[in-house]
CHARMM-style PDB file with segment names, atoms N, HN, CA, C and O in Angstrom:
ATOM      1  N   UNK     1      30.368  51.475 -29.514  1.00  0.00      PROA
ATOM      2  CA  UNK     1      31.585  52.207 -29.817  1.00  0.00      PROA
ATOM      3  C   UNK     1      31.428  53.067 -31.068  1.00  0.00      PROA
ATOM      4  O   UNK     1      32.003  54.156 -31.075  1.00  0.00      PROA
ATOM      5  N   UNK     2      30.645  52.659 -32.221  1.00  0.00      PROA
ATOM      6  HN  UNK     2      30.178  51.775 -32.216  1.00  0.00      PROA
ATOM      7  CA  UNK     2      30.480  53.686 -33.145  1.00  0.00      PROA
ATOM      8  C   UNK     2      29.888  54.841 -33.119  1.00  0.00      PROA
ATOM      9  O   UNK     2      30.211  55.907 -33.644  1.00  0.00      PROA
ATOM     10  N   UNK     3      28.672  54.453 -32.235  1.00  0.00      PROA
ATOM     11  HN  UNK     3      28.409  53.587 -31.809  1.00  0.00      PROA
ATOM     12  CA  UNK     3      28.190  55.794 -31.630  1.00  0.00      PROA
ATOM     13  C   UNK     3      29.016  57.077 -30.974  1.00  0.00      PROA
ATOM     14  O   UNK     3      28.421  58.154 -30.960  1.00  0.00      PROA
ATOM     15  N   UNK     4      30.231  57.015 -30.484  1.00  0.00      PROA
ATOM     16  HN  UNK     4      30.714  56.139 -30.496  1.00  0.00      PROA
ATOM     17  CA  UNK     4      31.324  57.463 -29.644  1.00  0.00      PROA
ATOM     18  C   UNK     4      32.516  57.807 -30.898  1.00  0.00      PROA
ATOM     19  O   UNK     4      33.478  58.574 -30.852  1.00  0.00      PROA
ATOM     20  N   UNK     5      32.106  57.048 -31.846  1.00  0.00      PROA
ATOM     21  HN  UNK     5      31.325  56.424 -31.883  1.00  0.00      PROA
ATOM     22  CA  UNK     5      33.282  57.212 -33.025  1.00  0.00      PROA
ATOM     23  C   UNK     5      32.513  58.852 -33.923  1.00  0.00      PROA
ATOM     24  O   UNK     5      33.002  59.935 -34.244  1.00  0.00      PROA
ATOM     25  N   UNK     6      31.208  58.272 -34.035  1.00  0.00      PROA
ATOM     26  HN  UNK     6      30.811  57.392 -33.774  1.00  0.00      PROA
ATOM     27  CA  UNK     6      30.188  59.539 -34.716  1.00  0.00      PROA
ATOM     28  C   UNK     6      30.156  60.288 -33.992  1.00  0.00      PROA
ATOM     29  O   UNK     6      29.163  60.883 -34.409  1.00  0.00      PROA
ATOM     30  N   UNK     7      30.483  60.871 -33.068  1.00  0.00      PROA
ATOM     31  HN  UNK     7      31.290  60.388 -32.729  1.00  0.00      PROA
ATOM     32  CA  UNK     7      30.361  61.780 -32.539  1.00  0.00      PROA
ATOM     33  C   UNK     7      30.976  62.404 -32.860  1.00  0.00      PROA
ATOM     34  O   UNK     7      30.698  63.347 -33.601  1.00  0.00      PROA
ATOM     35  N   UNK     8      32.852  61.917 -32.112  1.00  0.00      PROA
ATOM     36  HN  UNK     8      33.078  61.151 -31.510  1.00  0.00      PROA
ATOM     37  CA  UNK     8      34.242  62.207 -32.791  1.00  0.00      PROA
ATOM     38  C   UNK     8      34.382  62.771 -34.355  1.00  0.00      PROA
ATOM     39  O   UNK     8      35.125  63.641 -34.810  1.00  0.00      PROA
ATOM     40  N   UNK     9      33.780  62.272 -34.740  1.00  0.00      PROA
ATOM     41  HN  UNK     9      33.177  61.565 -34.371  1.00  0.00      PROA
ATOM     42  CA  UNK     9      33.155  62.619 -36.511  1.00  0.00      PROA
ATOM     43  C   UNK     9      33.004  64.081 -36.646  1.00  0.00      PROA
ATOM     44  O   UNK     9      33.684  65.022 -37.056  1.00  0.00      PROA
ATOM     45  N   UNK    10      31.566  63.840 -36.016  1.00  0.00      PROA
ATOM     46  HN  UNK    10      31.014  63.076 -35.683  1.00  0.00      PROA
ATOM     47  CA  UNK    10      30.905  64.766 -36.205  1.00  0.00      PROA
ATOM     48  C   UNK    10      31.453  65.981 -35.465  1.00  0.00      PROA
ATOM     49  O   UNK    10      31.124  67.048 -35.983  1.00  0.00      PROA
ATOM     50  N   UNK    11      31.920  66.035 -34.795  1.00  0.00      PROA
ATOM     51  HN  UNK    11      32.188  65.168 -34.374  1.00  0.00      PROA
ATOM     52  CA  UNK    11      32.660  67.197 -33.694  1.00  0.00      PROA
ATOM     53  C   UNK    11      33.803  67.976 -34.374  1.00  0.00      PROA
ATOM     54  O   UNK    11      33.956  69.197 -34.367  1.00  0.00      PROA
ATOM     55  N   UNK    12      34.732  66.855 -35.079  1.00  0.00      PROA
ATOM     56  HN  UNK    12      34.607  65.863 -35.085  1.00  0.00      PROA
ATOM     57  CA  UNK    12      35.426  67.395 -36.002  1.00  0.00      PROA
ATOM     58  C   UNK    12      35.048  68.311 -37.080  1.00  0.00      PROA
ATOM     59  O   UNK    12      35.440  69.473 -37.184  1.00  0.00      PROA
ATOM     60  N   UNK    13      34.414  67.816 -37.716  1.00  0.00      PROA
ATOM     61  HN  UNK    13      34.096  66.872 -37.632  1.00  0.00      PROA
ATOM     62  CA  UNK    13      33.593  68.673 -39.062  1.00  0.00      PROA
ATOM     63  C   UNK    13      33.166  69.674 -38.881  1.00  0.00      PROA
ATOM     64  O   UNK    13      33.405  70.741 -39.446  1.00  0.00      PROA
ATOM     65  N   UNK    14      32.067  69.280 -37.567  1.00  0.00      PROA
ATOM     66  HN  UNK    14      31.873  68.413 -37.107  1.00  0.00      PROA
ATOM     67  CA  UNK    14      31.520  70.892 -36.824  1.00  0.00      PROA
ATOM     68  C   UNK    14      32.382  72.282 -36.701  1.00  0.00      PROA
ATOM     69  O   UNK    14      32.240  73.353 -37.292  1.00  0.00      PROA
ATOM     70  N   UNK    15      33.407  71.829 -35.632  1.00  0.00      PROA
ATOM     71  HN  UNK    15      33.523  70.960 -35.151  1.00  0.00      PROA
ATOM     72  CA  UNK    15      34.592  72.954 -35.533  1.00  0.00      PROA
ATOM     73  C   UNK    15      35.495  72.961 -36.067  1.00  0.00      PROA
ATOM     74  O   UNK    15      36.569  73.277 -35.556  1.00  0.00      PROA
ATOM     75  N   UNK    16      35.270  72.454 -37.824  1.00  0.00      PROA
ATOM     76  HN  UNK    16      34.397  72.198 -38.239  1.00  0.00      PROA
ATOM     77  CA  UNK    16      36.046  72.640 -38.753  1.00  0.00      PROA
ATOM     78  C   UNK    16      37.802  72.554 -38.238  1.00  0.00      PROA
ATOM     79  O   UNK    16      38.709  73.378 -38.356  1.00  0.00      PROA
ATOM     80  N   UNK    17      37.766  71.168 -37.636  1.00  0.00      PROA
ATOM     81  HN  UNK    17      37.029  70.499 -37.540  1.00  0.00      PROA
ATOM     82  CA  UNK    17      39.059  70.923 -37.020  1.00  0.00      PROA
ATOM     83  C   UNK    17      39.864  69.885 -37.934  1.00  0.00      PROA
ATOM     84  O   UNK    17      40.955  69.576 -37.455  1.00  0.00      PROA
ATOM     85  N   UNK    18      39.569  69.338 -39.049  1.00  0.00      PROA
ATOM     86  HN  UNK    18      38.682  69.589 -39.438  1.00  0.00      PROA
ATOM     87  CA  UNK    18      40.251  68.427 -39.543  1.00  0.00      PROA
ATOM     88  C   UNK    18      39.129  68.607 -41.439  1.00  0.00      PROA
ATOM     89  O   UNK    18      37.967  68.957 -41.650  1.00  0.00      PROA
ATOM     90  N   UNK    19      40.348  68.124 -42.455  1.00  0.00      PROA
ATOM     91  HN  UNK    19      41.291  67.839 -42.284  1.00  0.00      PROA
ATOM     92  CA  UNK    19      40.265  67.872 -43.800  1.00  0.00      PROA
ATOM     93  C   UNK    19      39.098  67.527 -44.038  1.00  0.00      PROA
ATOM     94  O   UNK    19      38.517  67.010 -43.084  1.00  0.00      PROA
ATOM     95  N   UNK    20      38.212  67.684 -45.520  1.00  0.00      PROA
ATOM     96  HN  UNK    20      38.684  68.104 -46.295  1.00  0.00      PROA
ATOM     97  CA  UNK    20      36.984  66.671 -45.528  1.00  0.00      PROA
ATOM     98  C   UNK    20      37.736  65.011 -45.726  1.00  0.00      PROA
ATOM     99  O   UNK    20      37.414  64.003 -45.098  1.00  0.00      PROA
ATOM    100  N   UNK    21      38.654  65.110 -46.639  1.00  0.00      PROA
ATOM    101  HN  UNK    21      38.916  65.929 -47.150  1.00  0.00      PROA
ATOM    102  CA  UNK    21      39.583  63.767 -47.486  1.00  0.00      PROA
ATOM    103  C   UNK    21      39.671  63.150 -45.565  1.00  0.00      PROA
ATOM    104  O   UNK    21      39.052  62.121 -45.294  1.00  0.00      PROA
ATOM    105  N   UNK    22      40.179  63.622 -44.835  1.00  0.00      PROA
ATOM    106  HN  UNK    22      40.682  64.457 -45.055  1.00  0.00      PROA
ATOM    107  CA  UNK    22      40.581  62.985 -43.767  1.00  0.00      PROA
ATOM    108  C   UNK    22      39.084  61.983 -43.252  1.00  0.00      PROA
ATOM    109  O   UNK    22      39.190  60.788 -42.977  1.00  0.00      PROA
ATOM    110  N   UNK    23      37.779  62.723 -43.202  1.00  0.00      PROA
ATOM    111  HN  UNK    23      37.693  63.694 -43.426  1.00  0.00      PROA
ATOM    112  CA  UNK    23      36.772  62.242 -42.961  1.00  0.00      PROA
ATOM    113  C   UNK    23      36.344  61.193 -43.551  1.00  0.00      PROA
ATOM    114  O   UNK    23      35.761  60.283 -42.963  1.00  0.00      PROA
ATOM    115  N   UNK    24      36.686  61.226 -45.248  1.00  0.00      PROA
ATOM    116  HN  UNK    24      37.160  61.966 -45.726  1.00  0.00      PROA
ATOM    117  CA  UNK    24      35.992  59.812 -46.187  1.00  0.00      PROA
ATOM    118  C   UNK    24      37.295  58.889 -45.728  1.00  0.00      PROA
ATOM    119  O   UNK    24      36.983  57.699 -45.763  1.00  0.00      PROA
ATOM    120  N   UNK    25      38.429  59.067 -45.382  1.00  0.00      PROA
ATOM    121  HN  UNK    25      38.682  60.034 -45.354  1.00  0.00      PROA
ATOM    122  CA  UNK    25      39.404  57.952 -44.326  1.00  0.00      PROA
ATOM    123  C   UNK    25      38.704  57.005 -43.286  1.00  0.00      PROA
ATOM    124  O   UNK    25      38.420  55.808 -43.277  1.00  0.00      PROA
ATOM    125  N   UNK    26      38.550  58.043 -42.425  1.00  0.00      PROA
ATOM    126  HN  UNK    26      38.781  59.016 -42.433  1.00  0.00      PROA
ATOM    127  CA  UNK    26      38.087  57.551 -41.412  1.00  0.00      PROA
ATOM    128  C   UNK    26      36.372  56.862 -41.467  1.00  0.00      PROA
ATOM    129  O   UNK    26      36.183  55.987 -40.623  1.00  0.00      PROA
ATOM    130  N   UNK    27      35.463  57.116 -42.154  1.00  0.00      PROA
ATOM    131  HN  UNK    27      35.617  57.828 -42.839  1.00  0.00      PROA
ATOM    132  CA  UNK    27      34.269  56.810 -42.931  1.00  0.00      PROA
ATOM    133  C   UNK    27      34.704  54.976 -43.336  1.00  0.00      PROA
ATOM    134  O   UNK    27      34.403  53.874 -42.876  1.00  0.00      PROA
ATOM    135  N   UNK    28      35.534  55.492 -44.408  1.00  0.00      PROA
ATOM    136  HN  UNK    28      35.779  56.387 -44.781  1.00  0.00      PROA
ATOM    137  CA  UNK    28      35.776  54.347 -45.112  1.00  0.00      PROA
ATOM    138  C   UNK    28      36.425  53.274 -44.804  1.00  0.00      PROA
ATOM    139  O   UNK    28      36.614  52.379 -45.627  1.00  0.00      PROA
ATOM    140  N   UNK    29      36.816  53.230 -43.674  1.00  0.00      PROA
ATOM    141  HN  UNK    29      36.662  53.957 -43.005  1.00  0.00      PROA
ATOM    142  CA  UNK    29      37.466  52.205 -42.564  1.00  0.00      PROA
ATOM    143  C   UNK    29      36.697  51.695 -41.532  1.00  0.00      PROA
ATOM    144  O   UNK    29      36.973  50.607 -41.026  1.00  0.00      PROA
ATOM    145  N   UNK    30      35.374  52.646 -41.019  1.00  0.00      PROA
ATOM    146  HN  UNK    30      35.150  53.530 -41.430  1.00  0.00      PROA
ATOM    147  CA  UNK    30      34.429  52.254 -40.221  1.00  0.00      PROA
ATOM    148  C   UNK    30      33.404  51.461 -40.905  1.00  0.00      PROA
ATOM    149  O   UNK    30      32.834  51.725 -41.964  1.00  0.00      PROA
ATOM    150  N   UNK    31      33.211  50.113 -39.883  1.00  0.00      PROA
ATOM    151  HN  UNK    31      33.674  49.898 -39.023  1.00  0.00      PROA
ATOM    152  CA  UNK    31      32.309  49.340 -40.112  1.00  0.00      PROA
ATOM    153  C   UNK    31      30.642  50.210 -40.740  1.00  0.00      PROA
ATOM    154  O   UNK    31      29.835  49.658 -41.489  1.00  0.00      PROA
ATOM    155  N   UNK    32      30.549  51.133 -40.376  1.00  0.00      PROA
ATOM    156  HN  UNK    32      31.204  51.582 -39.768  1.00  0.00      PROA
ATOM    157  CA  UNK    32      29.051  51.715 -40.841  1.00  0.00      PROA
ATOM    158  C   UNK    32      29.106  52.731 -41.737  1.00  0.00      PROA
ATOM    159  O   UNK    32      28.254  53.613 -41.629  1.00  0.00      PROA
ATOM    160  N   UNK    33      30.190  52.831 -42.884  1.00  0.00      PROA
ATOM    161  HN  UNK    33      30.882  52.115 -42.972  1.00  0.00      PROA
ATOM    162  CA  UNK    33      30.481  53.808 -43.169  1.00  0.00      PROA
ATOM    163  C   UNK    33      29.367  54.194 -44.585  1.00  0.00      PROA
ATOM    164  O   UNK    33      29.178  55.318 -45.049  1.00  0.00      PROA
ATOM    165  N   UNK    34      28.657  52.711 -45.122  1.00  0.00      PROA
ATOM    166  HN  UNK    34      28.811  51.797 -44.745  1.00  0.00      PROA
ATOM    167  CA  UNK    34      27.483  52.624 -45.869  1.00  0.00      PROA
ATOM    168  C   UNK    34      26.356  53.821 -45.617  1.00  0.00      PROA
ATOM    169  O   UNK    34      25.759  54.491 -46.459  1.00  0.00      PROA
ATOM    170  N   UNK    35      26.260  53.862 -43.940  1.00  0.00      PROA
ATOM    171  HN  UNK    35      26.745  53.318 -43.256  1.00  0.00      PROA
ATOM    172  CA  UNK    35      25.200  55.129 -44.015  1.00  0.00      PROA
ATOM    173  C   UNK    35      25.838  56.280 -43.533  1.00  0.00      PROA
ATOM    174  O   UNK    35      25.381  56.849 -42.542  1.00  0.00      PROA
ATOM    175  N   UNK    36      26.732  56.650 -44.048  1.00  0.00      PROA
ATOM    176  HN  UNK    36      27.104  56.188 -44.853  1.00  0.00      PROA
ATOM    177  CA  UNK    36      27.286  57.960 -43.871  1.00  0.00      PROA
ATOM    178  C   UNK    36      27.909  58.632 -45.071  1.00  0.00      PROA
ATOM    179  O   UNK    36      28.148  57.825 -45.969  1.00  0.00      PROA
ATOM    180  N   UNK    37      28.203  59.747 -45.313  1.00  0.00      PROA
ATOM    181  HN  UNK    37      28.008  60.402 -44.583  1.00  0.00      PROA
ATOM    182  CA  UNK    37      28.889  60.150 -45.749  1.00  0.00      PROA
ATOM    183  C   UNK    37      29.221  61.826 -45.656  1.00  0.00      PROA
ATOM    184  O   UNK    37      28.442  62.594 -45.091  1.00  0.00      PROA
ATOM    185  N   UNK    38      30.516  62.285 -46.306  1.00  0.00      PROA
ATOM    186  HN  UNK    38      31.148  61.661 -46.765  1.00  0.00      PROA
ATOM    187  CA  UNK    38      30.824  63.797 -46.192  1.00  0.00      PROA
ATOM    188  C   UNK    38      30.124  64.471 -47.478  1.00  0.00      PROA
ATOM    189  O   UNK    38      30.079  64.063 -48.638  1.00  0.00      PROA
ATOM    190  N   UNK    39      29.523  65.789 -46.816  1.00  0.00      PROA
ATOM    191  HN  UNK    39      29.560  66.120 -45.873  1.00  0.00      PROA
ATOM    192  CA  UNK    39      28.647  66.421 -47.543  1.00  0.00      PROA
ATOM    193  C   UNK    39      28.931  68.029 -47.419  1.00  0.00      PROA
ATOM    194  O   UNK    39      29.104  68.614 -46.350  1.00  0.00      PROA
ATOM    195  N   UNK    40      28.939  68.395 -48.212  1.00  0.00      PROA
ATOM    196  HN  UNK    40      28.798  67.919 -49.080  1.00  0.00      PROA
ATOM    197  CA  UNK    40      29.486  69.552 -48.991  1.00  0.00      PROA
ATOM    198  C   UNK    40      28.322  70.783 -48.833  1.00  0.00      PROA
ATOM    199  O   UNK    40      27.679  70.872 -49.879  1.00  0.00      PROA
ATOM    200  N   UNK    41      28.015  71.467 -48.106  1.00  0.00      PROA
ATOM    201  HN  UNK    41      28.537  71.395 -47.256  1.00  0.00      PROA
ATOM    202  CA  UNK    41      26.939  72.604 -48.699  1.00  0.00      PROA
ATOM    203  C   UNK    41      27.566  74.325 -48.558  1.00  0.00      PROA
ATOM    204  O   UNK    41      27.835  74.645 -47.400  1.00  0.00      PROA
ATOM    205  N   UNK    42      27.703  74.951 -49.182  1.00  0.00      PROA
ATOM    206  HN  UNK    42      27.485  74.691 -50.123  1.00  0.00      PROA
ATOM    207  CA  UNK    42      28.018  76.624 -48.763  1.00  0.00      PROA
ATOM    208  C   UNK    42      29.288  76.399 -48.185  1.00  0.00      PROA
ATOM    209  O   UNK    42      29.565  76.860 -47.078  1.00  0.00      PROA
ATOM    210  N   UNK    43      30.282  75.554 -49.017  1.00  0.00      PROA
ATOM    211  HN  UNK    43      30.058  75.179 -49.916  1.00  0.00      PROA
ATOM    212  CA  UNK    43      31.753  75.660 -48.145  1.00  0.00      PROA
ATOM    213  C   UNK    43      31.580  75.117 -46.230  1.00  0.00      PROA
ATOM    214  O   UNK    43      32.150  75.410 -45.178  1.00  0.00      PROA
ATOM    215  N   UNK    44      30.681  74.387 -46.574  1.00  0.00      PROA
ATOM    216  HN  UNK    44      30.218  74.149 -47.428  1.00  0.00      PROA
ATOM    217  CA  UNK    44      30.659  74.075 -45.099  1.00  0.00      PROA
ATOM    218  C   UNK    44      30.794  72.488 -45.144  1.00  0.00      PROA
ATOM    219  O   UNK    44      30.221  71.888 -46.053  1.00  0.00      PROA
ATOM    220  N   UNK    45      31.438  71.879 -44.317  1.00  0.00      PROA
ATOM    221  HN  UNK    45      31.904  72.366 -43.579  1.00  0.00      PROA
ATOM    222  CA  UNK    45      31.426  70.529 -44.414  1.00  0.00      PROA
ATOM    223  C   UNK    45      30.658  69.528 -42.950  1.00  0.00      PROA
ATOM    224  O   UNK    45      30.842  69.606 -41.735  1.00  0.00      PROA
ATOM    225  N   UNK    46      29.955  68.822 -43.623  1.00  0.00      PROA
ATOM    226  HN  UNK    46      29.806  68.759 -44.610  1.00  0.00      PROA
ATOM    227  CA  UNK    46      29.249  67.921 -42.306  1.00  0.00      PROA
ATOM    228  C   UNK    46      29.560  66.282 -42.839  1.00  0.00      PROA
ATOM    229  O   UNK    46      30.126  65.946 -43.880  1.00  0.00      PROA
ATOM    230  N   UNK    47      29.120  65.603 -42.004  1.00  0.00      PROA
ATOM    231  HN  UNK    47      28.661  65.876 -41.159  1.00  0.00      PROA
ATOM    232  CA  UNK    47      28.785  64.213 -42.184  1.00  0.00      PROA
ATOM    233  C   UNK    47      27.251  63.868 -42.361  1.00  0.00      PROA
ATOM    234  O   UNK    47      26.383  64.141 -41.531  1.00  0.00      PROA
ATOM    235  N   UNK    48      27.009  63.093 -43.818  1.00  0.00      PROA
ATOM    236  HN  UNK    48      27.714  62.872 -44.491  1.00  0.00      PROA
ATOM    237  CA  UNK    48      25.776  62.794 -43.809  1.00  0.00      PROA
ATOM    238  C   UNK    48      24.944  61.935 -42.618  1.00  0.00      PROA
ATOM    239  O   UNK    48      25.821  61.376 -41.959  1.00  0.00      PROA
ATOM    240  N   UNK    49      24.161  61.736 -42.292  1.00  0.00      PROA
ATOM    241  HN  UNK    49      23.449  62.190 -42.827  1.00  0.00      PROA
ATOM    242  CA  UNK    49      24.110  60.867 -41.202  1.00  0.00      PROA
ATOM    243  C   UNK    49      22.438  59.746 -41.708  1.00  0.00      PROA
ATOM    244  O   UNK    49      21.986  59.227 -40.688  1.00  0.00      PROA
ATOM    245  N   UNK    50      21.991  59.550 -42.399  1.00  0.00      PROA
ATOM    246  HN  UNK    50      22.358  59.972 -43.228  1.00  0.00      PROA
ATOM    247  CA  UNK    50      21.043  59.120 -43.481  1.00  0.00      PROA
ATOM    248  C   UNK    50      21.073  58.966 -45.288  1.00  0.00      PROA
ATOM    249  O   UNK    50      20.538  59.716 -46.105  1.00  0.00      PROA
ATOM    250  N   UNK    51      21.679  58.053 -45.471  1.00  0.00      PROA
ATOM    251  HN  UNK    51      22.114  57.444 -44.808  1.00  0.00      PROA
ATOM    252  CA  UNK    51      21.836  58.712 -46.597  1.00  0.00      PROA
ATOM    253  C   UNK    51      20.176  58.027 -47.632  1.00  0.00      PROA
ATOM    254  O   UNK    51      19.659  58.612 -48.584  1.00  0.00      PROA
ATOM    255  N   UNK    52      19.867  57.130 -47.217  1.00  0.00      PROA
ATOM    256  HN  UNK    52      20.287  56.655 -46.444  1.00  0.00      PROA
ATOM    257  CA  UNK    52      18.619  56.503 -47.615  1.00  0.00      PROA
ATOM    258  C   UNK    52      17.376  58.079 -47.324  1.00  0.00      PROA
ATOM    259  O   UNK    52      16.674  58.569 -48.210  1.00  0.00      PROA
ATOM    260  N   UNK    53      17.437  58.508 -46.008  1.00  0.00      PROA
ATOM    261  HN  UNK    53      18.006  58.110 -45.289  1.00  0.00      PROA
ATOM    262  CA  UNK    53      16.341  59.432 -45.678  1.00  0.00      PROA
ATOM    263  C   UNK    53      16.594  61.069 -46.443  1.00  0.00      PROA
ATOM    264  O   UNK    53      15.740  61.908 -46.732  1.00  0.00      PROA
ATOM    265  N   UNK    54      18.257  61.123 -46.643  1.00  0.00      PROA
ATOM    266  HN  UNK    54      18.951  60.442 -46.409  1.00  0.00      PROA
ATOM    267  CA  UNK    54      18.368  61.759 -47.480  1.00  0.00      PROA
ATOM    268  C   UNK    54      19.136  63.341 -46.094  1.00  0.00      PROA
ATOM    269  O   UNK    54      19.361  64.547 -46.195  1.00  0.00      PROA
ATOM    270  N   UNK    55      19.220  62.586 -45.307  1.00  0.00      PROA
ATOM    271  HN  UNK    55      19.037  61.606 -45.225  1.00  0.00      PROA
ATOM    272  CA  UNK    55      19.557  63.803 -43.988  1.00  0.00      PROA
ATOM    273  C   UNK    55      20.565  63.559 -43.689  1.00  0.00      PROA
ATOM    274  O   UNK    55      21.111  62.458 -43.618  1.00  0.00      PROA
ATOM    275  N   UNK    56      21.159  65.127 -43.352  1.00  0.00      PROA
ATOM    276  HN  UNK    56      20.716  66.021 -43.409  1.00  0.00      PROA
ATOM    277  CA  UNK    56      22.835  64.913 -42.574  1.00  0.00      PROA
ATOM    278  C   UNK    56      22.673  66.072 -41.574  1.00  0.00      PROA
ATOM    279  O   UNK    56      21.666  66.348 -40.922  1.00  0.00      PROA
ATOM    280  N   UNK    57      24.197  66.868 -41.587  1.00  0.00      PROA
ATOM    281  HN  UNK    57      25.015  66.644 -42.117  1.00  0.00      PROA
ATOM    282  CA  UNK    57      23.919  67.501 -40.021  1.00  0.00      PROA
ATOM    283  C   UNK    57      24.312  69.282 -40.756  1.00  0.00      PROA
ATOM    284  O   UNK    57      25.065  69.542 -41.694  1.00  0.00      PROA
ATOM    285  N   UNK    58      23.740  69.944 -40.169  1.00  0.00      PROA
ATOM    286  HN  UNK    58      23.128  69.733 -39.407  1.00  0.00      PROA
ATOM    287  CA  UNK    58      24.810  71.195 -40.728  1.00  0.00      PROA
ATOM    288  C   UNK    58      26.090  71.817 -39.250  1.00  0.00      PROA
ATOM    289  O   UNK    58      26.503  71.139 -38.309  1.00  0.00      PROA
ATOM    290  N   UNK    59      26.424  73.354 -39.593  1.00  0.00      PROA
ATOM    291  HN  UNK    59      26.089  73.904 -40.358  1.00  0.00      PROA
ATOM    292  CA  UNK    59      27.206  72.974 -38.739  1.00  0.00      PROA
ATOM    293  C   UNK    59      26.808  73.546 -37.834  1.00  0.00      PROA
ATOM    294  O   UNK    59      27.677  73.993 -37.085  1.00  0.00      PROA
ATOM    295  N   UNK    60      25.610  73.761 -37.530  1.00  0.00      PROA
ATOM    296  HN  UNK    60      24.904  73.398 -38.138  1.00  0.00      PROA
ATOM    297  CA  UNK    60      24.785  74.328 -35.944  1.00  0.00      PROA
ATOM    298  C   UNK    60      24.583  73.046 -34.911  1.00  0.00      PROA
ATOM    299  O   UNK    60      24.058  73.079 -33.799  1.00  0.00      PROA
ATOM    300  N   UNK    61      25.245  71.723 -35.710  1.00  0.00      PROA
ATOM    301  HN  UNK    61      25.672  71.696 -36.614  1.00  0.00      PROA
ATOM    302  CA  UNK    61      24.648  70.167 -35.200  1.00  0.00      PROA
ATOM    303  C   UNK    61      23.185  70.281 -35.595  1.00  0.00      PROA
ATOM    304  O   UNK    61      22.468  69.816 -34.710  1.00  0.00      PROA
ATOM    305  N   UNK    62      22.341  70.868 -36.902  1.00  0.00      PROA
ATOM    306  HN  UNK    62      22.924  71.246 -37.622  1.00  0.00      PROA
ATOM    307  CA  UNK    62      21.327  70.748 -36.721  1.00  0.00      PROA
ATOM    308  C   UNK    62      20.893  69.925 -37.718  1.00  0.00      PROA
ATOM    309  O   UNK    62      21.338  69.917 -38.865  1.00  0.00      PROA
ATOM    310  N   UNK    63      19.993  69.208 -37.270  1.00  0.00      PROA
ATOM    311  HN  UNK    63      19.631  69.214 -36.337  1.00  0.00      PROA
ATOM    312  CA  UNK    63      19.865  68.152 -38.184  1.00  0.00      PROA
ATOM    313  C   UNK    63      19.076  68.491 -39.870  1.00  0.00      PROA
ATOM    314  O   UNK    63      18.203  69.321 -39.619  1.00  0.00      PROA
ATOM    315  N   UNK    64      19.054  68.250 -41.080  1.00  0.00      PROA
ATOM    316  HN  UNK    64      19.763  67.576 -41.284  1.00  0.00      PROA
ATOM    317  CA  UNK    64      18.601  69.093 -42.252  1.00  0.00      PROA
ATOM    318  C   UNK    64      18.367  67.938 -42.987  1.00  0.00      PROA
ATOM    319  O   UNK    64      18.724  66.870 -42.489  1.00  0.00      PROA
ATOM    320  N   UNK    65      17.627  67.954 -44.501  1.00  0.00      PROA
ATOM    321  HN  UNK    65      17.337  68.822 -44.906  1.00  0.00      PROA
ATOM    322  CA  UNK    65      17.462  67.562 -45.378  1.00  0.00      PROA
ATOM    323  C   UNK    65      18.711  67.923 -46.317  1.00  0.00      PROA
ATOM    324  O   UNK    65      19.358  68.922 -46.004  1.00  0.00      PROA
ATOM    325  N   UNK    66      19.058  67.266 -47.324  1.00  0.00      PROA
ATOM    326  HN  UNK    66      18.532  66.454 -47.579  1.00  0.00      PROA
ATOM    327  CA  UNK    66      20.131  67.906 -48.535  1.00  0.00      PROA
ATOM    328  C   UNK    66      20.311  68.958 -49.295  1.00  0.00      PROA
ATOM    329  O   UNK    66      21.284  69.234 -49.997  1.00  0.00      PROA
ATOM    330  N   UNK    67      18.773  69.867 -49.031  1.00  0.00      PROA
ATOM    331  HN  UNK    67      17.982  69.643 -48.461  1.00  0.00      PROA
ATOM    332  CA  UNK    67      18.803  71.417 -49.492  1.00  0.00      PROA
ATOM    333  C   UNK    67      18.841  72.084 -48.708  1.00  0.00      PROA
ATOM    334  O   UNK    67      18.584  73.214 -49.123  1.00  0.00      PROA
ATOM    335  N   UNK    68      19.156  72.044 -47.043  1.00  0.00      PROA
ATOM    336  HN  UNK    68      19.365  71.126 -46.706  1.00  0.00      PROA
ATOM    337  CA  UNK    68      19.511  73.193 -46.152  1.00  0.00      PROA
ATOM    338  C   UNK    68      18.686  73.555 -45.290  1.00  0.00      PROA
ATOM    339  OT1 UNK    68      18.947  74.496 -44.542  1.00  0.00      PROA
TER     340      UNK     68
END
């Protein structure tokens, strides 16, 4: 089911359909929310999706390192 929740996540952020504040909500209520987090680059907002490897998503869904 979290897998299905990250998606939902991530879909949001993508088409810039909902708040970042709304995202660390919903983050911070999910059981896995340790390896995630909302990440900030060029006014663009994603969900980290690694935070140990240091990778999240941009908003092409493409997967990146923390400098782009």
């Amino acid at each position: 089911m979290a897998n299905i929740h990250t998606a939902y996540l991530h879909s949001l952020v993508l088409q810039h359909q909902c708040h970042p504040l709304q995202l660390v909500a919903e983050l911070t209520s999910a059981s896995f929310c340790h390896e995630y987090l909302v990440y900030e680059h060029e006014n663009e907002w994603a969900i980290g999706i690694n935070k140990r490897l240091q990778l999240t998503v941009n908003h092409r869904s493409e997967v990146c390192d923390f400098e782009g």
